[in-house]
N, C-alpha and C positions, 0 to 999 in steps of 0.2 A: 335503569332508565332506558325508553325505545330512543336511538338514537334520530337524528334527521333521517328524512325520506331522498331516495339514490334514484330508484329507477322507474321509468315510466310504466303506462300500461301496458303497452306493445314488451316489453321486455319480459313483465309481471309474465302473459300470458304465455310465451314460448318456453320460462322456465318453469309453469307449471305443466304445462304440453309434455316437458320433457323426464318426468317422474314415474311414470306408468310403462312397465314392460310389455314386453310382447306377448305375454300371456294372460293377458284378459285384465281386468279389474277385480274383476269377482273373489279373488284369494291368490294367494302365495303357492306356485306348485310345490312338491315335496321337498327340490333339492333346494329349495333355497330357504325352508324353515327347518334346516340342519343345521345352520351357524352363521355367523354374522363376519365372520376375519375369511371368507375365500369368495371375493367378489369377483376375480379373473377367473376362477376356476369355471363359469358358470357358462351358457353360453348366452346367455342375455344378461348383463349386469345389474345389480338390484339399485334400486334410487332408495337414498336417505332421505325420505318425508316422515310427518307426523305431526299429531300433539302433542304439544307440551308447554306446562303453565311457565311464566316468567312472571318473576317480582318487579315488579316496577308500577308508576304513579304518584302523583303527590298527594299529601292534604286527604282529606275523608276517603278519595277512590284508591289511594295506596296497600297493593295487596296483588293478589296471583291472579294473573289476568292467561285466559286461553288464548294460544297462538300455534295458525297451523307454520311448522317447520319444514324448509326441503331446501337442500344444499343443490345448486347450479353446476352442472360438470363444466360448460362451455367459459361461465365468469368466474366460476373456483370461488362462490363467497355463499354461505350459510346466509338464504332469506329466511322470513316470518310473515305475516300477514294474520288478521283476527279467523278469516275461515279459509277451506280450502280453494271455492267461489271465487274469494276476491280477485279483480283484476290487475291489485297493483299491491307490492307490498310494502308491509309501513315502514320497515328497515332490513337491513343486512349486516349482517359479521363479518370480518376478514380474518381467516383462518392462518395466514400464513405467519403470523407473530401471536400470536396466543396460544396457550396453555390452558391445563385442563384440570378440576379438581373435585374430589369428592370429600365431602365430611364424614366419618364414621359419628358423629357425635349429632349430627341433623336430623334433619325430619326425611323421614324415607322417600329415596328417587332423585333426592336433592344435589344439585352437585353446580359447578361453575363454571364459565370461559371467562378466562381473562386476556383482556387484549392488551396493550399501551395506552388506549384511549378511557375503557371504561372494562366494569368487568359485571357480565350477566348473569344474572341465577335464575336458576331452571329448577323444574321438578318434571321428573317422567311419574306416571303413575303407579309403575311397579320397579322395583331394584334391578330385574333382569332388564326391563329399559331404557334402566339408568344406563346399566353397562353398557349394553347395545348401541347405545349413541355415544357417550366416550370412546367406545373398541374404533366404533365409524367414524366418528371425527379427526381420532387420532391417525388411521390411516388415510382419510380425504390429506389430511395436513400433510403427512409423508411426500401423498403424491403431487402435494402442490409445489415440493420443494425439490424433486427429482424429478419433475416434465414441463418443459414449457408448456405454456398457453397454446393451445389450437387456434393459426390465424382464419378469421373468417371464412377469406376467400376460399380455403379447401379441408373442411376440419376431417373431414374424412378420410383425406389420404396422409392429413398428417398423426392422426390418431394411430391409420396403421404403418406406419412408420416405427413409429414411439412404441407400438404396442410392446411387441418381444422386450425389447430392453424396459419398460416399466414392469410390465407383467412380471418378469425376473427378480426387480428391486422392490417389485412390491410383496413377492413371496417370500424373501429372504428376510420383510422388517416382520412380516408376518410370521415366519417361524423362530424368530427372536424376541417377539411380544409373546408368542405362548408361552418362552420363558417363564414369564414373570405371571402374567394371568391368560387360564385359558380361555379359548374361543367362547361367546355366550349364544348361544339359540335366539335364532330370530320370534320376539316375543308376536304370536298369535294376534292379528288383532291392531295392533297399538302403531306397527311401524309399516312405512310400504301404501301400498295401494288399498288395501286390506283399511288401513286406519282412515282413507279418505272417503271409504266406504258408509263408515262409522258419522254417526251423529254427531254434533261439535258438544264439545264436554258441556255442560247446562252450569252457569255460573249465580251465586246469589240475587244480583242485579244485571238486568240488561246494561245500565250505565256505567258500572263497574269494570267492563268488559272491554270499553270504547279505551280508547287511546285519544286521547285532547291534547298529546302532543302531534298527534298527525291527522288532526280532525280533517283537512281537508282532502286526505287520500281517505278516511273512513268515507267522506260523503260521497267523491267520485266512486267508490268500489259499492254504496247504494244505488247511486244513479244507473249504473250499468248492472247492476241485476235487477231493478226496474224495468230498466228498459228492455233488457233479456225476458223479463216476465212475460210484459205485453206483445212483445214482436211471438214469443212461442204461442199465444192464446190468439193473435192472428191470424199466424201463417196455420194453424190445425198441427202443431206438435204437440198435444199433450197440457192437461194442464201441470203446470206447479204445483211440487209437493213441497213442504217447510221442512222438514227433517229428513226425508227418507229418499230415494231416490226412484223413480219408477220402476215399478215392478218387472219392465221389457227393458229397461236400460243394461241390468249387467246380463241378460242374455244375448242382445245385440251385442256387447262388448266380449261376449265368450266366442263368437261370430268370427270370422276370418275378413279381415278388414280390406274394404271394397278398395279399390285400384282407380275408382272414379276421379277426376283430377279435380270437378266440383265442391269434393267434399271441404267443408269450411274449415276445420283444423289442421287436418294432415297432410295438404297437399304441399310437396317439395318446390312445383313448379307454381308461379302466381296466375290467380285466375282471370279468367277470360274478362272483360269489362260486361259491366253486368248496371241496373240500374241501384238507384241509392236503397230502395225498398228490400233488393236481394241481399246486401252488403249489409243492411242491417238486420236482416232473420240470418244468415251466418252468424253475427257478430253476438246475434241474443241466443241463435244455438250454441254456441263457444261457452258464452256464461252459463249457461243453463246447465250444460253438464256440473254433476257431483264432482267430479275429477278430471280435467282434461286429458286428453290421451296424449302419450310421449311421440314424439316426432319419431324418435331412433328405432320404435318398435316398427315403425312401417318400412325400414330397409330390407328386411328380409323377403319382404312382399312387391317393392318394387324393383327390383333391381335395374328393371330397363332403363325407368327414368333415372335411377341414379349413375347409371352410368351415363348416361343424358346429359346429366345434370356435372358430373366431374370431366368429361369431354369438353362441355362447354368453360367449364373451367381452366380447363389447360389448355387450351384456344385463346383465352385472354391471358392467361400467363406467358405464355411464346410468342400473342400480340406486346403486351409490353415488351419484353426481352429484346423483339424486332427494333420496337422504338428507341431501347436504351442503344443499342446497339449503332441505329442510327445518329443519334445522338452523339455518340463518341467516335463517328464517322466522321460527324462534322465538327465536333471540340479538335479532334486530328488535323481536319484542315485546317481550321482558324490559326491552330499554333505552327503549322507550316507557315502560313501566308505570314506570321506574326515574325519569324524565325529568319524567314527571305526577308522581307523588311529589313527587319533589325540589319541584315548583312548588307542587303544594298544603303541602309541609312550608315553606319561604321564606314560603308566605304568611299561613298559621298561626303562624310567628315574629314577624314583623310586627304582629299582631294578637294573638297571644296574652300567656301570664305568663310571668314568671322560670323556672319547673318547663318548658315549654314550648320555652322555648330553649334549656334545658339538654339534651334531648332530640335536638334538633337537632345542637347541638355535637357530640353522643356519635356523632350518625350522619353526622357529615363527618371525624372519627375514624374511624371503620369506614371512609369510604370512602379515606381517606389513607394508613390500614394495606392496604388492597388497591393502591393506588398502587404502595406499598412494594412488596408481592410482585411486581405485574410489574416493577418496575426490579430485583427481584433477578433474574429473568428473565432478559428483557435484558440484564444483565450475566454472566450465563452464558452466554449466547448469543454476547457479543464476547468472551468468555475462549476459548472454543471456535473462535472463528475465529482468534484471534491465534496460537492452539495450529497452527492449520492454515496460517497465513501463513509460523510459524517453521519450520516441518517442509519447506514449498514452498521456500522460504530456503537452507536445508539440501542440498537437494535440488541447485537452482542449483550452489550452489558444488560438490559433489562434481562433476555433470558439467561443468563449469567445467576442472577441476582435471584431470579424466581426457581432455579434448579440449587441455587443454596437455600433455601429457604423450606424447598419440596426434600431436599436431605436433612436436614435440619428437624423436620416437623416425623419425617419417616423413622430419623431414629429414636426420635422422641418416643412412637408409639409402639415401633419395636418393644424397645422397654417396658412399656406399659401390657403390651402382651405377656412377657417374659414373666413379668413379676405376677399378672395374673395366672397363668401356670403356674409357676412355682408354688403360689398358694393353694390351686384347686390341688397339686399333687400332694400341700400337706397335710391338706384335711382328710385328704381319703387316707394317706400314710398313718397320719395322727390324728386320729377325729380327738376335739376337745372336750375332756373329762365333763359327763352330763350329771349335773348333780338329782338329788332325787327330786321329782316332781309329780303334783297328782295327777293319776291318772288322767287322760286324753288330753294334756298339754305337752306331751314329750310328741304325739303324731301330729301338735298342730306345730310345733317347730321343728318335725320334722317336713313337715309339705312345707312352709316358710323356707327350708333347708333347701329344698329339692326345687322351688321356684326360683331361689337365689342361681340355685343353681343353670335353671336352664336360661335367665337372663345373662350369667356369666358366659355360657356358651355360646349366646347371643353373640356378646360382645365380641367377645373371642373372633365367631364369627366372619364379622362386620369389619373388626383393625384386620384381619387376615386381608378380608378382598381387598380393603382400601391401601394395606399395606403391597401386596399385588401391583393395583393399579398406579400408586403411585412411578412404585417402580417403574413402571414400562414408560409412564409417563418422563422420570427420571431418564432413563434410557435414549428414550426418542427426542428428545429436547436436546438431551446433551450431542448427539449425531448431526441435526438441525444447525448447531451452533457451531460445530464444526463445519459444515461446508459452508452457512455464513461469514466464517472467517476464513476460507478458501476463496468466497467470492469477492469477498471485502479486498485479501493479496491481489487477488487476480483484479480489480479496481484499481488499486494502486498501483501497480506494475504499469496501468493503461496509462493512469495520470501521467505517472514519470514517465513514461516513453513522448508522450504528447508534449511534455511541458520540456523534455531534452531537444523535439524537434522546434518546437518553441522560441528556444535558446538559438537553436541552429539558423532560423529564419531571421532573428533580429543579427545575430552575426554577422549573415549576408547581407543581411540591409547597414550595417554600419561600416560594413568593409567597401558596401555597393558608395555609402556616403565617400570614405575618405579616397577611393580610387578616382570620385568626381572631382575632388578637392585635389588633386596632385594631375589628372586631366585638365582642370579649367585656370588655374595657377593665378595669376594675378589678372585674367580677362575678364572682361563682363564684367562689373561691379553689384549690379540690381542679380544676378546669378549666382557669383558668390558672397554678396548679401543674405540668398535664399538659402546656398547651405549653411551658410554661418548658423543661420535658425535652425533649420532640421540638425543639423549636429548637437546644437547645445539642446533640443528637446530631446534629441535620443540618449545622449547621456542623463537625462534629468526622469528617464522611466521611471527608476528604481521608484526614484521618491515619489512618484506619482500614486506608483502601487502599492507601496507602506502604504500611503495615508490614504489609501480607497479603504484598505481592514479586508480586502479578500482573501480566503484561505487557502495558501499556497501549499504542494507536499514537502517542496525544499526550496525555499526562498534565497535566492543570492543575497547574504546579508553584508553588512559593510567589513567584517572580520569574521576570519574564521574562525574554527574550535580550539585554536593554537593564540588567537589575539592577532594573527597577520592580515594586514588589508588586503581584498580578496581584488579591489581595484588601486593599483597605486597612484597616486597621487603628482602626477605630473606636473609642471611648467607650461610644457609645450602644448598647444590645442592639439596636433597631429597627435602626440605620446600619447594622450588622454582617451583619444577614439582610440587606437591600439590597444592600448593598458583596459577598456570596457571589452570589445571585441575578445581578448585572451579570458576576460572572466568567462564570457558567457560562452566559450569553447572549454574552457576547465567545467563548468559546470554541467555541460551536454553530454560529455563525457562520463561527467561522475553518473549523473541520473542514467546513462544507457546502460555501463556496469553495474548499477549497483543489484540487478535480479541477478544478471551472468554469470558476475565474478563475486563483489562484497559480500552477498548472501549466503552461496557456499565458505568463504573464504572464514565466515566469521564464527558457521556452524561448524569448521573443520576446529579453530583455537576452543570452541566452545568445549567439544568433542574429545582435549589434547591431554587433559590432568594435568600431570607430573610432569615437569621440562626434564631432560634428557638429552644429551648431544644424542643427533641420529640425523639421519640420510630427513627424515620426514619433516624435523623440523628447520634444517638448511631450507630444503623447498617451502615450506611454510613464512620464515622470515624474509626469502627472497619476493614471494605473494604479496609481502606487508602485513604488519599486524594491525589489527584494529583497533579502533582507538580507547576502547574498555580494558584493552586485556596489555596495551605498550606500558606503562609504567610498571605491571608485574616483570613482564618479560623482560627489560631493558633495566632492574635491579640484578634478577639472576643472572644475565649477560655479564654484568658490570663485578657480580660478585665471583662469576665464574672467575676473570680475568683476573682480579687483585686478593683474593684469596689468601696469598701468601705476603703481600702488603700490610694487608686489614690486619687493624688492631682498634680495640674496643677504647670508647673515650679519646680517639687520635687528633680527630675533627675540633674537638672544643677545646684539648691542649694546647693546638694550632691557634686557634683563637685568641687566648689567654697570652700566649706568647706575643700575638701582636698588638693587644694590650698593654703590656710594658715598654717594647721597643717597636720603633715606629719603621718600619721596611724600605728599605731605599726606593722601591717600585710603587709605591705607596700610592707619587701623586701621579706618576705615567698613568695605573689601572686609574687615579681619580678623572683624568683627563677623559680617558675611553669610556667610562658609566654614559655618558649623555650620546655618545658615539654607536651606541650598539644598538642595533634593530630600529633605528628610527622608524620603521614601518609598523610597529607592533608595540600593540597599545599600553600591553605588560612594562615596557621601558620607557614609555614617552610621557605616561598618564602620573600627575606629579602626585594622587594618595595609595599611587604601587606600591605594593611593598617588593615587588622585585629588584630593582637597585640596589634595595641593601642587603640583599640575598644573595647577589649578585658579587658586590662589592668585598662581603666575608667570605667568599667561597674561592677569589680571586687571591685576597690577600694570604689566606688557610694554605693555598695552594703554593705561595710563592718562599711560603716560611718552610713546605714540605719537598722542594725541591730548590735547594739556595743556587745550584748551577746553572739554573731555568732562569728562578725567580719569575720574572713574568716578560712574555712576549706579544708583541700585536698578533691578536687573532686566538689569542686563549680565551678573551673576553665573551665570543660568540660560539665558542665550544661549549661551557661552563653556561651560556645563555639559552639554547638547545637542551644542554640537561636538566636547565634551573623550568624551561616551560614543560616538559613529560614530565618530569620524576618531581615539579615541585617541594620534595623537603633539600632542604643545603645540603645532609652533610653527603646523601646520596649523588646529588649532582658534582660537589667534592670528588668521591671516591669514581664517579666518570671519568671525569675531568682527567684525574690519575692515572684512571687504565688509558684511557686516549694518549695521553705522553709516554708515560712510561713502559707501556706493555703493547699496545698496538702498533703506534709509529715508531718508525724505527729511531735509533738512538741519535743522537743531533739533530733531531728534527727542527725542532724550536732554541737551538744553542745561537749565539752571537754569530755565527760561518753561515746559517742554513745549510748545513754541507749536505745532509741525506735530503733536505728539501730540492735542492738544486739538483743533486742526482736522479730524482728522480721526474724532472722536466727534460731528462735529456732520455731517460728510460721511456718516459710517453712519444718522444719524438719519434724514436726507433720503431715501438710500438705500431704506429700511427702511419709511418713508413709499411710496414709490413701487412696492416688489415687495411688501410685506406691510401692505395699508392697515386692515386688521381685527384685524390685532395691535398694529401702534401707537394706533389708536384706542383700545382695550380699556385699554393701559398709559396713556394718557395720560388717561383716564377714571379712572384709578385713583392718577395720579398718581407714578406709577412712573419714575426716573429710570436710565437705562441704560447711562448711564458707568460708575456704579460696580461694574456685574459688565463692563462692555467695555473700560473703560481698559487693565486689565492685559491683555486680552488679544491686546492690540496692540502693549505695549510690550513683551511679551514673546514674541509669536508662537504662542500656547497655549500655552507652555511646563509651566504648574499646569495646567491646563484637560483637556485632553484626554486619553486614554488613550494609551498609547506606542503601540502601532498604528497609531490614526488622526495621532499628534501628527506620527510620523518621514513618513509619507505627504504631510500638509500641506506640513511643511520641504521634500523633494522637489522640488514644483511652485513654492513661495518662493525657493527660490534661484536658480531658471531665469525666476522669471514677474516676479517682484517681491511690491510688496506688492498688488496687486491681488487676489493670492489670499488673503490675508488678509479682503479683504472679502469675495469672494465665499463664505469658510466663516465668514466670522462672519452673512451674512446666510443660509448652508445650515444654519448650530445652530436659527434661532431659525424657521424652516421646517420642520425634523425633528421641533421640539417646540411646535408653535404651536397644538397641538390641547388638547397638554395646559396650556398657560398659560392656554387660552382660560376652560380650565373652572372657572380659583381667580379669584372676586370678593372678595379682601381684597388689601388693596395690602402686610401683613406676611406672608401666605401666600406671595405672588407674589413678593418679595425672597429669603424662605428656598426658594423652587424655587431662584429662579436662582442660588442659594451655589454647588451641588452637581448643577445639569440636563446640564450638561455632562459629566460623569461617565457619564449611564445612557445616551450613545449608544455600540452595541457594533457596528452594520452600516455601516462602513466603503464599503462599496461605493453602498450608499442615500446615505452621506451628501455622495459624491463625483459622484454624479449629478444632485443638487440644486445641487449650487454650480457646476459647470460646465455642464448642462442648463438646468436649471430655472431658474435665476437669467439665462439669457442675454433679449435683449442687454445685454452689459456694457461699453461703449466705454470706451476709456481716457482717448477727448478728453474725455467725459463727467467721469471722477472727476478728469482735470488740471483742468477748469472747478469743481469743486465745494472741491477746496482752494485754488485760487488766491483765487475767492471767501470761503470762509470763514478762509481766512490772513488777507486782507487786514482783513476785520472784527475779527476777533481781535487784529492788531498795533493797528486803529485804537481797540480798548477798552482795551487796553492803553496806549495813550497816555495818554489818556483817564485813567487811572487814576494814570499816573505826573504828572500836570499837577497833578490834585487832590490827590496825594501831595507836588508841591513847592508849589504854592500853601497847603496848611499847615504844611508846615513853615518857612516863610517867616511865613504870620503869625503863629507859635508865639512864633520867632526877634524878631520886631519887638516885642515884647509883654516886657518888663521884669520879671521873676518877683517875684510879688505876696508879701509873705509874712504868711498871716493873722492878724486879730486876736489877742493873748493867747499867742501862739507866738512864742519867742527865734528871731532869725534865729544864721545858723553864726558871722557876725561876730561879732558880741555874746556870743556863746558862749566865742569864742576870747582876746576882749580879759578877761573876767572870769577866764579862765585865766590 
């Protein structure tokens, strides 16, 4: 089927202008009817024009209709049109998503383009033409996908630019397609200039020929070789011949082409004003020609004017350049003069009235609402690429789809080859026993024999080329697909970078909101009216953009891949703009690492096999693992550790056990079930099944250690293993190595004795790498257990954000607790700037409630606790608990001495009963 009509007449005529080389019309010189695959070698490039029939039509005219063909270098798209004459063609192909095919089993010359849209069938008139125009199309495709587009304004100097490095990749697809089939000779005649020389193929019907899907570009390309007729029968050119061309035309054309700036087709420069009478004997010279002549052939011959012509060019390129430049002379000022303002208006607020600052407000309004506009921007701008990522997406997969399908069909006639060999070699091996026949019937099946035969070789043939051409085809498509899906990354990479700065822009605008709202405090009422609005619409985005349906690359959703709210859920209005603010900074962040850092990070675990304690993968776990490959890695971890524990069937024993008898801790863990991760959906949503996953992994645990049993803050260890490792008994046997094998002994006993040693071990710590922050706290009186204890006894477990929290666990279950310290001393490093700057010691408690919370750069904070914090010995912190254990059991004595030396003289002491008060005796006896 001809598709719709694209391009006008004006366009029609330049791209047939542009088919004819510089060496006349007349024929093809020698070196370029040697082959069809060395179009750079040449020094004039051959143009891809011709005939050739195409299927299409409906109803009675459906059938092989003539159409002259020539591929555009300037628009890179295969037109057609019914003659070569015509001024306008009736459609065009786009070669850059099509594919190409031939049938061994068709009618000879026959072969296909297939686009996405529709797919064309063609017949060249001989087989080497066939080839000829596949070899060529398949290389136009090549080069459409390895060179940009030539911009208008100077194709010339961008053509030689591009040329070396095309020229290059185009010789290299060319000596890896002869692979597969070689080079075919430029058929005589059929292709080229040479073919437009040629008579238009002679069809059964004149009506049969017509296109009435583009009946009105057939009538305009009438009207203007009409018109072309009589304007040449006026002016004394010659009359019209209907089939041939004048007998002086291709010697004029062997001619050395006049320099005259008059001349109606080839002139580079546009002609002098002339009256309408002239403009149209040009215009009917233009048609009149058999073959228009190519623009590109007249470079060689003018060079003045083209260099004219590219001077004047780069004249206006260095005029705009001047202007942009100007331009950003003056955007410069504006944002000075904008800058001054702003400072002189800040310092006039300072100093001035209420009226005054109200003035102010309005115009950090104005400039919040220009904020807005460019983030609507912006977001048009990622809609628009997402729209182009889906459509490259798209693209993949159809060619995907058509190279399985081109393998598929290739091996299929492989075979069919193979097995015809086989055969032709067993006849000749073992010709079949000829029984007796009468004479001259054994020579007529032997010619029948011998005609069989030379159709078989036929065949043979015919699957060889087409088995060949596939191939390349195969070959070239699959290369094609690959840098489609280079450019599709390279798409996406742009997205997420766009949509992190995105992130980063609404940020600032919600940070720019709450700094107004802690500025204007309880004044102005109709002002803080106004942000009351814009706050509660800027937290109510999300939902806006859910329910627009635009396709985002990585949408801030309301939980993450873990079940944690990615925004929590405040009380407070202020928390609430805070608690959005740290999403959309955790997520600016994820989206800017994720090419950087996550890409590599996931091809290195992809890359890893077999776990192995080694140097490589300490550094690997410290990176974090990705979230495909943490619950492999975090059983081997956990099986590393308990090893010598594990025992088969232990888990469901434990079970059974507390089946019978019911555990004293029983109802404390039942208390805690409702208590744990209130934030995460896992534990709050009442048809989870993790509570009761939860709840047997807790009690399993408390039958497997009776001196434990169970303590607060086991709940959200076992709740951490229960979300990665999902089955019980594994998050069980966590749980295990976490108490029994990682942390040190009394950890979670009745004393906290190694717990509590080890808040006095981070103090010293903390003394030693951060002497300016514990001075500050200690000046202030500041006690640091109470925001560090839990963070110990549970691993961050509340603290951190799921991100950085699952990254932590990572390098703890491989390291020990040592990493514990080194990220409890990398928190108070990250934000040690800003505790410096709160002089109240209740200011400085309510940071530390919630500090933890606003760190979102994962990567920062992982370089400080393993960099920045080095050296970290280990002999180091084994000396600092043994040390402060040992003090701790001896105050603990100490405390249990004076605990029984009063209870002892309590006991020695005779209960006194005072004055005026009935003792119980005397109570009892009056009873």
């Amino acid at each position: 089927m001809e598709g719709a009509q694209e391009n006008p007449a004006e366009s029609s005529s330049s791209v047939l202008r542009s088919e004819e080389p510089a060496s006349g019309p007349e024929g093809l010189p020698p070196e370029e009817s040697e082959g069809c695959a060395r179009p750079l070698e040449e020094a004039t490039p051959k143009k891809l024009c011709g005939y050739l029939s195409k299927f299409g039509g409906k109803g009675p005219i459906r059938g092989w209709k003539s159409r002259w063909f020539f591929y555009d270098e300037k628009k890179r798209r295969l037109y057609y049109s019914r003659t070569a004459q015509d001024a306008n063609p009736l459609d065009s192909i786009d070669l850059s998503s099509a594919v190409f095919d031939c049938k061994a089993d068709a009618e000879e010359g026959t072969f296909e383009i297939k686009t996405p849209s529709r797919i064309i069938t063609l017949k060249a008139a001989t087989k080497q033409a066939m080839l000829y125009w596949l070899q060529q199309l398949q290389m136009k495709r090549w080069e459409l996908h390895n060179s940009p587009p030539a911009p208008p304004a100077a194709p010339d100097a961008t053509l030689a630019g591009n040329g070396p490095a095309l020229r290059l990749e185009l010789e290299q697809e060319e000596a890896e397609l002869e692979e597969f089939l070689c080079p075919v000779q430029t058929p005589p005649g059929l292709v080229g200039v040479a073919a437009a020389l040629q008579p238009v193929p002679a069809m059964p019907s004149a009506l049969q020929n017509i296109s009435l899907k583009h009946l009105g570009t057939e009538i305009q390309n009438t009207m203007y070789n009409i018109r072309g007729n009589r304007q040449a029968h006026g002016t004394g050119h010659g009359p019209p011949e209907d089939e041939s061309p004048p007998s002086g035309e291709p010697q004029r054309a062997e001619q050395p082409l006049p320099s005259d700036p008059s001349t109606p087709v080839d002139s580079p420069k546009p002609a002098p004003k002339s009256s309408l009478t002239a403009n149209l004997i040009q215009k009917a010279k233009r048609q009149h020609n058999t073959f228009p002549l190519f623009a590109e052939g007249l470079t060689r011959n003018r060079t003045a004017q083209e260099k004219a012509l590219a001077l004047e060019q780069q004249v206006l390129m260095l005029t705009k350049e001047l202007e942009s430049q100007k331009e950003l002379v003056r955007i410069l000022h504006k944002a000075l003069e904008a800058a001054q303002q702003e400072k002189r208006a800040s310092s006039a607020y300072l100093a001035g009235e209420d009226k005054d600052r109200l003035e102010l407000v309005r115009h950090q309004v104005r400039q919040i609402a220009e904020l807005g506009r460019r983030l609507e921007a912006l977001e048009r701008e990622r809609e628009n690429l997402a729209q182009t990522a889906s459509l490259q997406e798209q693209q993949v997969r159809e060619l995907q789809q058509h190279v399985q399908l081109l393998m598929d069909k290739n091996q299929a006639k492989q075979q069919v080859i193979c097995e015809l060999s086989e055969q032709v070699t067993r006849n000749f091996m073992h010709p079949p026993p000829q029984a007796s026949v009468p004479p001259g019937a054994g020579d007529r099946d032997f010619l029948s024999q011998q005609e069989k035969m030379e159709h078989l070789k036929d065949d043979i043939e015919a699957y060889r080329t087409q088995n060949g051409f596939l191939n390349s085809e195969i070959h070239q498509v699959t290369k094609i697909w690959r840098r489609v899906a280079e450019k599709e990354r390279a798409l996406l990479t742009k997205c997420a970078y766009l949509q992190a700065k995105n992130c980063q822009v609404e940020s600032k605008y919600l940070a720019g909101l709450r700094r107004l709202q802690e500025v204007m405090g309880g004044e102005a009422s109709q002002c803080s009216e106004l942000l009351r609005q814009l706050t509660q619409e800027a937290l109510q985005w999300e939902a806006r953009e859910a329910s627009a349906e635009v396709p985002e690359l990585s949408p801030i959703s309301e939980y993450d891949e873990y079940g944690f709210l990615t925004v929590p859920n405040y009380e407070v209005e202020d928390l609430k703009l805070l608690a959005k603010i740290q999403a959309l900074e955790v997520h600016s962040h994820h989206l800017l690492a994720h090419e950087a850092v996550e890409r590599p990070l996931r091809e290195r675990w992809a890359a890893l096999g077999e776990l192995t304690p080694s140097v490589e993968l300490k550094q690997l776990l410290r990176a974090g693992v990705p979230r495909e490959h943490r619950p492999r890695v975090w059983k081997w971890l956990v099986h590393l550790r308990i090893q010598h524990l594990w025992s088969p069937g232990r888990y469901q024993e434990l079970l059974s056990q507390g089946q019978v008898h019911e555990h004293p801790a029983a109802r404390q863990i039942e208390l805690d079930l409702n208590r744990t991760f209130p934030n995460n959906k896992h534990f709050t949503c009442p048809s989870s099944s993790f509570p009761d996953k939860l709840r047997r992994v807790l009690l399993a645990f408390s039958w497997q250690n009776p001196a434990i049993g169970y303590c607060q803050g086991l709940n959200r260890l076992a709740a951490i293993a229960l979300l990665v490792l999902e089955e019980e008994e594994c998050a069980f046997w966590c749980l295990v190595a976490i108490v029994e094998t990682i942390m040190p002994a009394g950890y979670y006993s009745k004393t906290l004795t190694s717990s509590q040693a080890d808040q006095r071990v981070l103090r010293d710590l903390l003394s030693e790498k951060l002497p300016r922050l514990m001075a500050h706290l200690a000046q202030h009186r500041v006690d640091l257990s109470f925001v560090t204890f839990n963070w110990f006894l549970v691993v961050f477990a509340d603290s951190l954000i799921s991100n950085i929290l699952l990254r932590v666990w990572d390098a703890f279950l491989y390291e020990g607790t040592k990493v514990v310290f080194r990220y409890a001393l990398a928190i108070f490093k990250y934000n040690e700037d800003e505790i410096l700057r709160l002089h109240d010691s209740l200011e400085i408690y309510q940071y530390l409630r919630f500090f933890t919370k606003t760190i979102c750069n994962s990567q920062k904070l992982m370089n400080i606790a393993f960099n920045d914090m080095n050296p970290f010995p280990m002999k180091q912190l084994r000396q600092l608990r043994t040390a402060h254990r040992e003090r701790l059991e001896a105050e603990l004595r100490e405390l249990e001495l004076l605990k029984a030396e009063y209870l002892e003289a309590r006991n020695s002491k005779a209960p006194a009963v005072p004055e005026g008060c009935a003792s119980e005796d005397e109570g009892e006896g009056e009873a």
